[in-house]
C-alpha positions in Angstrom: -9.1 -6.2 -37.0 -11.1 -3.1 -37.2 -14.5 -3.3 -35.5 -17.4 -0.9 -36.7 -21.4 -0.9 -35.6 -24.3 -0.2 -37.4 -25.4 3.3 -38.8 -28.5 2.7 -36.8 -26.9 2.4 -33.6 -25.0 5.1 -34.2 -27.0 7.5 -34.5 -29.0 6.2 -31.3 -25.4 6.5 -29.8 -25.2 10.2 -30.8 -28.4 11.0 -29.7 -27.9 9.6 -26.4 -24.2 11.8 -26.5 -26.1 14.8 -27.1 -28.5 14.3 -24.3 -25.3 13.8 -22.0 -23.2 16.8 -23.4 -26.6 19.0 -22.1 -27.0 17.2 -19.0 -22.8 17.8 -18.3 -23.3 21.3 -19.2 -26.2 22.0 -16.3 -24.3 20.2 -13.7 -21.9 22.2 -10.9 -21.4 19.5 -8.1 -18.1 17.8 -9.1 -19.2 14.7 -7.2 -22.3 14.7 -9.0 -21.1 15.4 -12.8 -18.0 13.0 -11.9 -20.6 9.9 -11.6 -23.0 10.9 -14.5 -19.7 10.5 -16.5 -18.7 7.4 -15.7 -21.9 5.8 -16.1 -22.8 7.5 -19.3 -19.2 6.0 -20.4 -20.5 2.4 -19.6 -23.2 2.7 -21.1 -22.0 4.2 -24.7 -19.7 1.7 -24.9 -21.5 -1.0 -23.2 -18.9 -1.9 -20.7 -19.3 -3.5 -17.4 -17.5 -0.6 -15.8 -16.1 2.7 -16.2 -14.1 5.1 -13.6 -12.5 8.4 -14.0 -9.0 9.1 -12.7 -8.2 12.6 -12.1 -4.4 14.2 -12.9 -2.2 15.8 -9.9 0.1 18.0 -11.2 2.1 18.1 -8.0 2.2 14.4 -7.0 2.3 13.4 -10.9 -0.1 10.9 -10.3 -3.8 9.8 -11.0 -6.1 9.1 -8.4 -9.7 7.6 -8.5 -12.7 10.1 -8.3 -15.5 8.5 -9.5 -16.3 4.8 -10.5 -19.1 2.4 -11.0 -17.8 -0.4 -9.7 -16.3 0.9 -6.2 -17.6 2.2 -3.4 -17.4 5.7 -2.2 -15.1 4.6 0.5 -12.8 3.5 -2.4 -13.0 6.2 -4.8 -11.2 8.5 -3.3 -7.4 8.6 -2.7 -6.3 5.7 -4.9 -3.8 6.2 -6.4 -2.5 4.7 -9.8 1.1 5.6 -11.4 1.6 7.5 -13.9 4.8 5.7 -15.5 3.1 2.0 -15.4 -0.2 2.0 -16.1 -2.7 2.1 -19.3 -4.4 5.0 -17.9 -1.2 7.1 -17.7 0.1 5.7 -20.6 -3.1 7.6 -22.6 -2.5 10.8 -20.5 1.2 10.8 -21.1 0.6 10.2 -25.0 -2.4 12.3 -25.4 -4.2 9.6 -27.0 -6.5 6.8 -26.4 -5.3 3.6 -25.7 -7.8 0.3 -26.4 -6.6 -3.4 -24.8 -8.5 -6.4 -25.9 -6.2 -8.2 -23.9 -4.8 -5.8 -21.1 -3.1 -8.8 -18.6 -0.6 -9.1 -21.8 0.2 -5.2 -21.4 3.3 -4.5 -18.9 1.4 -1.1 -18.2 -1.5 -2.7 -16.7 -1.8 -1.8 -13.1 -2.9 -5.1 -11.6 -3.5 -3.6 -8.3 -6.7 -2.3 -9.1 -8.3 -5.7 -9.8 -7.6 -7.0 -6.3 -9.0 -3.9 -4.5 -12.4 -3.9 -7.3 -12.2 -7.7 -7.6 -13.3 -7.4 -10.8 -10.8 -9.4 -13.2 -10.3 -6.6 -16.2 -10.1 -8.2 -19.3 -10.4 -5.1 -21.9 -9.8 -2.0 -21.6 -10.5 1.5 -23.3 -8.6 4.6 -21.6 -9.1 8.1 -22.8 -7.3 10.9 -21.9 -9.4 14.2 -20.6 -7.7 17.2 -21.8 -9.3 21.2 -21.2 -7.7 23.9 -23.3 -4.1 21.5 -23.2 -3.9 21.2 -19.6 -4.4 17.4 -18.7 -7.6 16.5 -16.4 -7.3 13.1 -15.9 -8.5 9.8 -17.6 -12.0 8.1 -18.5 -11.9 4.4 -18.7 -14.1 2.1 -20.0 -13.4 -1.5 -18.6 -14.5 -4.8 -20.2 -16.9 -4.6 -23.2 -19.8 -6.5 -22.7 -19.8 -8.3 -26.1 -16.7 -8.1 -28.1 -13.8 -6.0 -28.0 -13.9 -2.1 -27.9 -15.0 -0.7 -31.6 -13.3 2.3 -33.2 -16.9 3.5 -32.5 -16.7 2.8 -28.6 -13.0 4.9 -29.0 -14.4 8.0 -31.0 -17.9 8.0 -28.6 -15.8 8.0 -25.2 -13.0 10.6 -27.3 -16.3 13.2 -27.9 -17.1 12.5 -24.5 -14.4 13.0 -22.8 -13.7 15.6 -24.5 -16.9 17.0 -23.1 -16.5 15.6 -19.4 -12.8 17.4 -19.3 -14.4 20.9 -20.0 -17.3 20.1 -17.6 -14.5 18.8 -15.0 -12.6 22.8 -15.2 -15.8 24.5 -15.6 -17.1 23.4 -12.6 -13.9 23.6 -10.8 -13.4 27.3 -12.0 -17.2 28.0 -10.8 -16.6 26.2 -7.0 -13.7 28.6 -6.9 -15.0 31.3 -7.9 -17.6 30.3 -5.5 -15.3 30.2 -3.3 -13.5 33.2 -3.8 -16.5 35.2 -3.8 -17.3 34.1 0.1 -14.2 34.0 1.6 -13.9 37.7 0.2 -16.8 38.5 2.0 -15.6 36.6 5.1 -12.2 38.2 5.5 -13.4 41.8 5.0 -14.7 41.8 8.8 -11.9 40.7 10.6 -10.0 42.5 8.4 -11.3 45.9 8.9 -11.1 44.9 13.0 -7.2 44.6 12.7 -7.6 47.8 10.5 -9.2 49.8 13.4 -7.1 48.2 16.0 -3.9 49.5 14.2 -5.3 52.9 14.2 -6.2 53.0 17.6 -2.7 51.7 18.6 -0.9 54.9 16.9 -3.0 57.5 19.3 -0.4 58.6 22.7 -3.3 58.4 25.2 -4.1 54.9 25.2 -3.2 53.5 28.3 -1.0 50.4 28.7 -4.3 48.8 29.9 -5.8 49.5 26.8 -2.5 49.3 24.4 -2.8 45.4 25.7 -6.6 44.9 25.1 -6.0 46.1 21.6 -3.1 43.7 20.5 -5.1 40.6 21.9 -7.9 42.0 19.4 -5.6 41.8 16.7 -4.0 38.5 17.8 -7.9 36.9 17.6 -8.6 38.8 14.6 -5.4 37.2 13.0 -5.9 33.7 14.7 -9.3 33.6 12.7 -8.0 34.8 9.5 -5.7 31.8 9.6 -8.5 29.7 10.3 -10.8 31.1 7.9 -8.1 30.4 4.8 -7.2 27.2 5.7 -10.6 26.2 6.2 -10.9 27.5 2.6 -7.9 25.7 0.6 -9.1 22.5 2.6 -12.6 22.8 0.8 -11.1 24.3 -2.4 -9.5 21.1 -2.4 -12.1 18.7 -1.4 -14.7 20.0 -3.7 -12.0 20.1 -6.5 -11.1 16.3 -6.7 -7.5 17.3 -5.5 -7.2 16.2 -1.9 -5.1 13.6 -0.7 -6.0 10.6 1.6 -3.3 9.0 3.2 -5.3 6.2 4.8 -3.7 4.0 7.1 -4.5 1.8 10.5 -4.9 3.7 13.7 -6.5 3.9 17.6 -9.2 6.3 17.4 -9.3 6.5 21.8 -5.4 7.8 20.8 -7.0 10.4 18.5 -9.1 11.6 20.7 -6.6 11.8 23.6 -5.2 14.1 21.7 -7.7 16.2 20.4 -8.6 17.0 24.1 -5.3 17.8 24.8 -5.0 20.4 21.6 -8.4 22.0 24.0 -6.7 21.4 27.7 -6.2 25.4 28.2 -9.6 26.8 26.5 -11.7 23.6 28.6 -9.9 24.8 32.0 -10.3 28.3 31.5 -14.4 27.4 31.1 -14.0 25.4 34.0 -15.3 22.6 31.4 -14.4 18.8 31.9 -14.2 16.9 28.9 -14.2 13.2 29.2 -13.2 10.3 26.8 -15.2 6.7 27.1 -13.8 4.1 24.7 -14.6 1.0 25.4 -11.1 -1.4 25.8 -11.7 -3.8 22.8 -12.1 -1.1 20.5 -11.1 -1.7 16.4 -8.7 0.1 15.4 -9.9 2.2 11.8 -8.9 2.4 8.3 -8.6 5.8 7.2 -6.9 9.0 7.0 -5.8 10.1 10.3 -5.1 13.5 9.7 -8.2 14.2 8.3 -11.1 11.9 10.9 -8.7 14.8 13.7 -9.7 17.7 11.6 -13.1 16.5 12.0 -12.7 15.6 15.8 -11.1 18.8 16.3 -13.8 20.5 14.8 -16.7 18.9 16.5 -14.4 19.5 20.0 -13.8 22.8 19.3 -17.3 24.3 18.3 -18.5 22.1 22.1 -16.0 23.9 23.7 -16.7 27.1 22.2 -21.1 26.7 22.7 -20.9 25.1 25.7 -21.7 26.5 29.1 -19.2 27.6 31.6 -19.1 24.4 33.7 -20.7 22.1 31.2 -19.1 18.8 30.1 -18.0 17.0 26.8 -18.3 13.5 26.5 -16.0 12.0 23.1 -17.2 8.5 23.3 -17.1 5.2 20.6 -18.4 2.0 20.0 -18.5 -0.6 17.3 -21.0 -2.3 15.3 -20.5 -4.8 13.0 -18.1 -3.8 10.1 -18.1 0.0 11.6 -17.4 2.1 14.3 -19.2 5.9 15.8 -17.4 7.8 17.8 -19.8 10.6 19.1 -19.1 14.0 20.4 -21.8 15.4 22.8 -22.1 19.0 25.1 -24.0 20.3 27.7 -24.6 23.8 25.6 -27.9 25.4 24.3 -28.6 22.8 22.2 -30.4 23.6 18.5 -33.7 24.5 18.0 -35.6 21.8 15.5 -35.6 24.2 13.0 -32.0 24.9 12.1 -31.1 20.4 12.7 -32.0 19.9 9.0 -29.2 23.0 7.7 -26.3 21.8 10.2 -24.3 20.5 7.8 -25.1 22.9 4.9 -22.2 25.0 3.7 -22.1 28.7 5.0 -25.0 27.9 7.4 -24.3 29.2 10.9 -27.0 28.9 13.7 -28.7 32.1 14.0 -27.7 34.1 17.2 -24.4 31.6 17.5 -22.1 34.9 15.9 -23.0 35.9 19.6 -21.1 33.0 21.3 -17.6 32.6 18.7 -16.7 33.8 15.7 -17.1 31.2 12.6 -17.2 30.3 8.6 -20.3 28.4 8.2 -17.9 26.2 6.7 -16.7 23.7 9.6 -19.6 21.0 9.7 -20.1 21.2 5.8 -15.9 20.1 5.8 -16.5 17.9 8.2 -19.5 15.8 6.3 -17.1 16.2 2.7 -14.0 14.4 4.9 -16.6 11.7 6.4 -18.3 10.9 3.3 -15.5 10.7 1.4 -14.3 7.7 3.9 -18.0 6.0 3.1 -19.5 6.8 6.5 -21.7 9.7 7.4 -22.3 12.3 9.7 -25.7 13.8 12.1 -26.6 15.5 14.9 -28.8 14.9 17.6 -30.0 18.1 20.1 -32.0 18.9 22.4 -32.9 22.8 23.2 -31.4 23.7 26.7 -29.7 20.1 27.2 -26.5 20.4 24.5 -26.0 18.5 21.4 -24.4 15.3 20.2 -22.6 15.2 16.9 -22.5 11.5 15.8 -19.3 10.0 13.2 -20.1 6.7 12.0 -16.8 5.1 9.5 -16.6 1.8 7.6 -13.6 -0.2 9.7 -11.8 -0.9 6.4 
C-alpha cells in the first residue's frame, strides 16, 4: 500500500532539504560533508539510522564511510558486496530500493547487524549517482513509525542526488588541492636533478665530483618517490577510497621491524634505538600495513632530527580496552609555539628544511591513518631534550 504525509509536513521537509542542499554546497572536508549527510538522511525520513556506502570501481565493492550508528573505528574499511546486498542491488539498478521487511530479502547483508548490533527491520537504499558515474549508496535504516513513504523515497532521491555531487565536488577540489601542492613540491627537487644532469655532461669534473653529483641525483630521486607516494596515500585517504585490511597482529613485531628498515641510517648517526614492550602485551586489531607507515614515519623523522649520538626509545603499554605505543628522541625538541600545527597538513617546523628534506605531509597522514582506526595521535616536547610522538589505538 502506498504511503503519503501531509502537505504540511512536506513542505517543512523541503524546507529543511533546502537548508541541507546549502549547507552540502559550503562544505569541502569529505569526512565532514560525509556525516552531515547521513544525519540529515535520518532525520528527513525519520529513521533510527542512516550510513553512506561509497562505490570502488576497482574492487567492485561498497565500503562504509560514514554512519550514525557506528563508530569511527568501524566506518571505515567495511566492506559490503555488491552482488548480495540491498545497497548494491540499488547501485546496480540505478534505482531506489525500499524494504518494510528486509530479513525476507535474500540481498540483505546480515553481517552488518552483528558488527552494528542494531537488528534492521526496514530499509530505504538510494543510489548516489554524479554526471552517470556511480558514488555509492545512502541508506536510511528502520523508520521510526511506519514503513518508508514514497515521500521518505523521493526526499532521500533529491538528496542524494545532492550529497553525490557534493561527494565529486569535493573530491575534485582535495585533488586539485592536491595537485596544486605536490606541483609546487616537485619543482625543487626537480630542478636539483635538472642541474645535476647538466653539470655531469661538462669533461672537467673530476671522478670525485662525477660521484658527489650522482648521489645528489640519487637523493633528489629517492624524495621524489617519497613525495608521490606520500601524495596517492593522501589522495586516497581524503577521497573515501583507501583500503583497510584489518587483521590481528604483535605490535613489539612491528616495531622490530621498523628499526630494522632504519639499522644503516641509526648506525651511521651512531644512534641507538631501543624497543621496550612489556611481555604481556595485546596483540591489535587493525591494519598492519598502515599503523607501520605511521611507525615508520614517526621512526624516520627521529632518526632524521635527532642528534648524532642521541637515542630512540619505541615503547607500549596497555590500558583498558587500548594500547599507546610511543615513539620518543633525544633531538631539539619543538618550541611551544609550532606543538599546536604538528599535525596540520603542509606544516613543517620552521628551520627543520635545515636538518632533512620533507612534505609537510607525514604527521598530517599519519593522524588521517590513526583516526581512521578510532584512536588518536599527539606529541609531547621539550626544547633541547627531544620529542615523544604518542599512538593511542582501540584493541578491537
Amino acid at each position: 500500500m502506498t504511503t503519503t504525509t501531509p502537505p504540511t509536513d512536506m513542505l517543512t521537509a523541503y524546507r529543511r532539504l533546502l537548508d541541507i542542499s546549502r549547507d552540502l554546497a559550503a562544505t569541502l572536508d569529505l569526512d565532514a560533508l560525509l556525516n552531515r549527510i547521513v544525519h540529515a538522511a535520518a532525520d528527513l525520513s525519520n529513521a533510527e539510522a542512516a550510513s553512506i556506502l561509497l562505490y570502488d570501481p576497482q574492487r567492485k565493492e561498497l565500503r562504509f564511510q560514514a554512519a550514525t550508528n557506528l563508530s569511527d573505528s568501524l566506518k571505515k574499511g567495511v566492506c559490503v558486496p555488491l552482488d548480495n546486498s540491498i545497497a548494491g542491488l540499488a547501485l546496480r539498478q540505478r534505482r531506489p530500493i525500499r524494504r518494510d521487511r528486509v530479513y525476507d530479502d535474500p540481498n540483505h547483508y546480515g553481517h552488518l547487524d552483528k558488527l552494528t548490533k542494531v537488528q534492521t527491520q526496514s530499509l530505504l537504499a538510494v543510489p548516489l549517482i554524479a554526471q552517470g558515474q556511480p558514488i555509492g549508496v545512502l541508506e536510511a535504516v528502520n523508520k521510526r513509525e511506519g514503513p518508508f513513504t514514497d515521500t521518505d523515497e523521493e526526499l532521500l532521491t533529491v538528496l542524494g542526488a545532492q550529497a553525490a555531487v557534493a561527494i565529486q565536488n569535493t573530491r575534485l577540489f582535495l585533488q586539485s588541492d592536491l595537485i596544486a601542492e605536490l606541483v609546487h613540491e616537485i619543482r625543487t627537487p626537480l630542478g636539483a636533478i635538472l642541474a645535476a644532469a647538466q653539470l655531469l655532461r661538462l669533461p672537467q669534473l673530476s671522478l670525485e665530483q662525477r660521484e658527489q653529483t650522482i648521489s645528489a641525483i640519487e637523493t633528489e630521486a629517492r624524495y621524489l618517490n617519497e613525495l608521490t607516494t606520500t601524495y596517492l596515500d593522501l589522495a586516497r585517504l581524503e577521497s573515501g577510497r583507501a583500503q583497510f585490511e584489518r587483521t590481528e597482529f604483535d605490535l613489539r613485531e612491528l616495531a622490530e621491524e621498523v628499526v630494522q628498515l632504519f639499522a644503516m641510517k641509526a648506525k651511521e648517526r651512531n644512534i641507538q634505538i631501543e624497543v621496550d614492550f612489556p611481555e604481556d602485551f595485546p596483540k591489535v586489531h587493525a591494519d598492519r600495513n598502515k599503523i607501520k607507515q605511521v611507525m615508520v614515519n614517526l621512526v624516520s623523522n627521529a632518526v632524521k632530527y635527532n642528534r648524532p649520538g642521541g637515542r630512540i626509545r619505541i615503547a607500549g603499554y596497555a590500558n583498558e580496552g587500548e594500547v599507546v605505543f610511543t615513539v620518543s628522541d633525544t633531538g631539539p625538541g619543538i618550541a611551544p609555539e609550532h606543538m599546536k600545527h604538528l599535525f596540520e597538513k603542509f606544516y613543517r617546523v620552521p628551520g627543520s628544511e635545515k636538518r632533512a628534506m620533507g612534505s609537510g605531509l607525514g604527521l598530517y597522514l599519519c593522524r588521517r591513518i590513526i583516526e581512521a582506526h578510532g584512536g588518536s595521535i599527539r606529541a609531547k616536547s621539550k626544547v633541547g631534550e627531544g620529542s615523544t610522538f604518542i599512538v593511542t589505538l582501540p584493541l578491537h
